[in-house]
C-alpha positions as CSV (number, residue, x, y, z in Angstrom):
1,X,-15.4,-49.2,31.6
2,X,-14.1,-48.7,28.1
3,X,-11.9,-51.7,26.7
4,X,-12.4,-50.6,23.3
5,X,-11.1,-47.2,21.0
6,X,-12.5,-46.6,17.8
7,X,-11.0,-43.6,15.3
8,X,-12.0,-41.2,12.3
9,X,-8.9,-41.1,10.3
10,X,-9.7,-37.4,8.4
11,X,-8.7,-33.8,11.0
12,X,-8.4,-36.6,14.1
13,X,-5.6,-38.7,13.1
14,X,-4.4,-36.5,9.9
15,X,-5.0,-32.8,8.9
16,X,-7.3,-33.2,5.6
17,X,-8.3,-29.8,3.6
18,X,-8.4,-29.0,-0.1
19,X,-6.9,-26.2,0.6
20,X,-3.6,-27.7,0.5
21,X,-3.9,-28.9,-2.6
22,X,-5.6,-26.4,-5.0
23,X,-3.5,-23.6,-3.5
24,X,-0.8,-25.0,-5.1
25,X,-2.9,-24.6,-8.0
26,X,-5.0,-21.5,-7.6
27,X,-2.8,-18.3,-6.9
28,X,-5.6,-15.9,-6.1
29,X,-7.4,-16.9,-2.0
30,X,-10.3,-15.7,-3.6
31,X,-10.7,-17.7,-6.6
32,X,-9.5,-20.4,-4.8
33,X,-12.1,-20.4,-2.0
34,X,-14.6,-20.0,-4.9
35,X,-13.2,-23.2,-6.1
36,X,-13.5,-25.8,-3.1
37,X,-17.0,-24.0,-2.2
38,X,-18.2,-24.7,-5.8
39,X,-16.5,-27.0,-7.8
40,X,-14.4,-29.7,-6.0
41,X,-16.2,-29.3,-2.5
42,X,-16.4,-31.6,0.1
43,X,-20.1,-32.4,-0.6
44,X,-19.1,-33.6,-3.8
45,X,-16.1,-35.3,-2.1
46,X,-18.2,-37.6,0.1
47,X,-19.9,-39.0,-2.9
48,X,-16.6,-40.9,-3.9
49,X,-16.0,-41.5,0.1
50,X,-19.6,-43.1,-0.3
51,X,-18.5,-45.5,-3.0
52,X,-19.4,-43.9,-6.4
53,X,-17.1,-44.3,-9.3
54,X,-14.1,-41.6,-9.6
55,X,-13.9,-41.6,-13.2
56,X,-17.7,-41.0,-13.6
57,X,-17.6,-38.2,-11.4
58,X,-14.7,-36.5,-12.8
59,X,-16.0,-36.7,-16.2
60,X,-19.4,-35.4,-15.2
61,X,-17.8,-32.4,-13.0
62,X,-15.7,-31.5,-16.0
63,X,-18.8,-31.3,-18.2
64,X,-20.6,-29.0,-15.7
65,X,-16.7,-26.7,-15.2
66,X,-15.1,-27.4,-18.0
67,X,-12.6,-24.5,-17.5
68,X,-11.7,-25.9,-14.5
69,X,-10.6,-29.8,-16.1
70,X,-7.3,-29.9,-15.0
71,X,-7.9,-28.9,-11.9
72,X,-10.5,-31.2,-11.7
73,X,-8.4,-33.8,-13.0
74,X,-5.8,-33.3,-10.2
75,X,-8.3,-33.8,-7.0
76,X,-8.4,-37.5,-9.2
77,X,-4.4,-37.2,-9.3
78,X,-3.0,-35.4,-6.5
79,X,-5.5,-36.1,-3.7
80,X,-2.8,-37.2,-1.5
81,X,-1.3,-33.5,-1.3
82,X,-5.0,-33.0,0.5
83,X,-3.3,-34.8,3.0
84,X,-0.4,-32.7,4.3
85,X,0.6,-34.5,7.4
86,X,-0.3,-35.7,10.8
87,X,-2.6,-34.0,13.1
88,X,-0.3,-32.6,16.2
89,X,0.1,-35.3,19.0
90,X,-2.8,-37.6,17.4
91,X,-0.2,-40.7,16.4
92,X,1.2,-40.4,19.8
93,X,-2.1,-40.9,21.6
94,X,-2.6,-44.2,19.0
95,X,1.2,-45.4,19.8
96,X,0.5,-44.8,23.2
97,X,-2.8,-46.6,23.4
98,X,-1.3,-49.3,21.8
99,X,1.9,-49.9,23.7
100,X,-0.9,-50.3,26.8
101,X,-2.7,-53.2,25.1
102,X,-5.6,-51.2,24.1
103,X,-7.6,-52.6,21.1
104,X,-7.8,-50.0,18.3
105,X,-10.0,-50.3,15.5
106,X,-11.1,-47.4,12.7
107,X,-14.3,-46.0,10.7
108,X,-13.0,-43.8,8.0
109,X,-15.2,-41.8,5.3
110,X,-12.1,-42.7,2.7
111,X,-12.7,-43.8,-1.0
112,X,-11.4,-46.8,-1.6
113,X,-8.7,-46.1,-4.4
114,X,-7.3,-43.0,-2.2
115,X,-7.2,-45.2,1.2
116,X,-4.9,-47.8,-1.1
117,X,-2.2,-45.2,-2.0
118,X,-2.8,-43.4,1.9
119,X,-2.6,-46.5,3.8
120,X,0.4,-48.2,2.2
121,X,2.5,-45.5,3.3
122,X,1.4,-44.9,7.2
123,X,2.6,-47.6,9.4
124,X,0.8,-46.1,12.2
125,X,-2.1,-47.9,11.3
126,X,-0.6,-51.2,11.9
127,X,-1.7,-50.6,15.3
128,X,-4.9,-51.2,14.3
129,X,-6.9,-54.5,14.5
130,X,-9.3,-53.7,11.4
131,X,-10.1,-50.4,9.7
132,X,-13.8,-50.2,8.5
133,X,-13.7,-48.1,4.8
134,X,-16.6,-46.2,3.8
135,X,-15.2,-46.3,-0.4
136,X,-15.0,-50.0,0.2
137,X,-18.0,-51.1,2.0
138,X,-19.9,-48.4,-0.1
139,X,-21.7,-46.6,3.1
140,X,-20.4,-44.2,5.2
141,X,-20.7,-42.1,8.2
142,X,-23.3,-41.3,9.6
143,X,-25.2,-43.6,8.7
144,X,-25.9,-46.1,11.1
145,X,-25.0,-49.0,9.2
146,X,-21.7,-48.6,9.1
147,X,-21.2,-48.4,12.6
148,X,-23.9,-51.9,12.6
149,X,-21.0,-53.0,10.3
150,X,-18.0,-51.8,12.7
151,X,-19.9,-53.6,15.3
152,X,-20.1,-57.1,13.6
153,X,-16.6,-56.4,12.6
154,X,-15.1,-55.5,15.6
155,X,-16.6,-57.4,17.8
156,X,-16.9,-54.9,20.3
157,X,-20.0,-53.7,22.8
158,X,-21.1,-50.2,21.8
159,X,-21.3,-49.7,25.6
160,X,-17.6,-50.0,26.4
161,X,-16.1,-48.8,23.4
162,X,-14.9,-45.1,22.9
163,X,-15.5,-43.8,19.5
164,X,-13.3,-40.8,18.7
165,X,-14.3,-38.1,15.6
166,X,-14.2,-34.3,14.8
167,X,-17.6,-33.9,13.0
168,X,-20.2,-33.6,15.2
169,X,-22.5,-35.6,13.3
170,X,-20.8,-38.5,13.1
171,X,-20.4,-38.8,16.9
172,X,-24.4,-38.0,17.7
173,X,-25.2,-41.2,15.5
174,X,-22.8,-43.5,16.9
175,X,-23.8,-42.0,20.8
176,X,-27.4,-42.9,19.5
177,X,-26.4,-46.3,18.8
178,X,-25.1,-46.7,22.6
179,X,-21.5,-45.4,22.0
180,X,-19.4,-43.9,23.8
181,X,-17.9,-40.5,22.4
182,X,-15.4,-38.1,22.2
183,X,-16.1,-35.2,20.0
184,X,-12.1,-34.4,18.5
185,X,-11.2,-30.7,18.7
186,X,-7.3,-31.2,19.4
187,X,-5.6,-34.1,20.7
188,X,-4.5,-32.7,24.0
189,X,-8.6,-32.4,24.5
190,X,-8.7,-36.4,23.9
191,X,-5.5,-37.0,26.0
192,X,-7.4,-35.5,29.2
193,X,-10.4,-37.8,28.2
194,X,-8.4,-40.6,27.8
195,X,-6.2,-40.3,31.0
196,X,-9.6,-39.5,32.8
197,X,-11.4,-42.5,31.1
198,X,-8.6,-44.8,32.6
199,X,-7.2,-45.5,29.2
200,X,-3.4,-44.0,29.6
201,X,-1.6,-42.7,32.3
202,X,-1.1,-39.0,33.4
C-alpha cells in the first residue's frame, strides 16, 4: 500500500526545454538546434543542477564559444523563460493528492540559484512537505544518494512510497533502491496509476 508520493519537478510537474528560450534568440531552427546540441546543452546543464558554480561555467563556456557570449550569458539570465508553464493536468493531480491528505514530498535536479527565483513564484509547491534540491545538496539524480538523502529526509519507507519521474533513469535507480515507480509520459498516464494504486478517486 502506498502512503507516500514523491515528484520530479522538470517535464512531470512543469514543461522544461531550451527550446523555449534560445528560440527567442536564434531565428534559424537549424542554428538553433545546433545550439542546445552543442553549446548550452543539457549535459552541460546538469553540471550546475549538480552543484557547480554558474559563474565558472559561464565564463569557461564563453572561452570555448565566444561568438555565442550573449547567448550564453542569457541561459545565466533568462533561464526562467526555459520554463514556459505547467505540464497539462500535472498541478491538478498534486492539488488533488493533497486535498486527500496524501503526503507529497519532491527530488528535483534544479540548481540552486534557479530553484530560488522558480520556487518563490509557484504556490503549488506549498503542498509539499520538503523538496530535496539537487543544486543545493550538491548531488543529483540518479545517484543513489540523493534518494538515501530523500529517505532520511522524508521519513518515508521506500516500499510504500510512489516515486513519480519522466527520465527513465532516474526511476530504474530509485526502483533499485526498493521504490515504487511511475515512469511519467503524461499526466492522464499517472491519473490511471494513481486511481488504480488507491491514491484518488475515479
Amino acid at each position: 500500500m502506498i502512503d507516500t508520493v514523491v515528484f520530479d519537478v522538470g517535464r512531470v510537474l512543469y514543461r522544461w526545454d531550451f527550446r523555449f528560450l534560445f528560440g527567442k534568440l536564434i531565428a534559424d531552427e537549424a542554428e538553433l538546434e545546433w545550439f542546445v546540441t552543442h553549446v548550452v546543452t543539457e549535459k552541460w546543464h546538469f553540471e550546475h543542477d549538480a552543484g557547480r558554480d554558474l559563474g565558472e561555467m559561464v565564463a569557461e563556456r564563453k572561452l570555448v564559444y565566444p561568438d555565442h557570449a550573449h547567448l550564453i550569458d542569457a541561459y545565466a539570465t533568462r533561464f526562467e523563460e526555459s520554463i514556459p508553464g505547467p505540464v497539462p493536468g500535472s498541478i491538478e493531480l498534486v492539488e488533488r493528492l493533497d486535498d486527500a491528505g496524501v503526503p507529497l514530498f519532491a527530488i528535483t535536479n534544479f540548481a540552486a540559484g534557479f530553484w530560488e527565483e522558480f520556487r518563490s513564484t509557484r504556490p503549488v509547491f506549498d503542498c509539499f512537505r520538503d523538496i530535496v534540491v539537487s543544486g543545493v545538496e550538491k548531488m543529483a539524480k540518479p545517484d543513489p544518494a540523493i534518494f538515501r538523502l530523500a529517505e532520511q529526509r522524508f521519513g518515508n519507507a521506500p516500499a510504500t512510497t510512489l516515486f513519480i519521474d519522466d527520465n527513465l533513469a532516474n526511476v530504474k535507480a530509485a526502483k533499485k533502491l526498493g521504490w515504487q515507480v511511475h515512469h511519467f509520459d503524461g499526466a492522464d498516464a499517472l491519473e490511471a496509476d494513481l486511481v488504480q494504486r488507491g491514491l484518488l478517486s475515479a
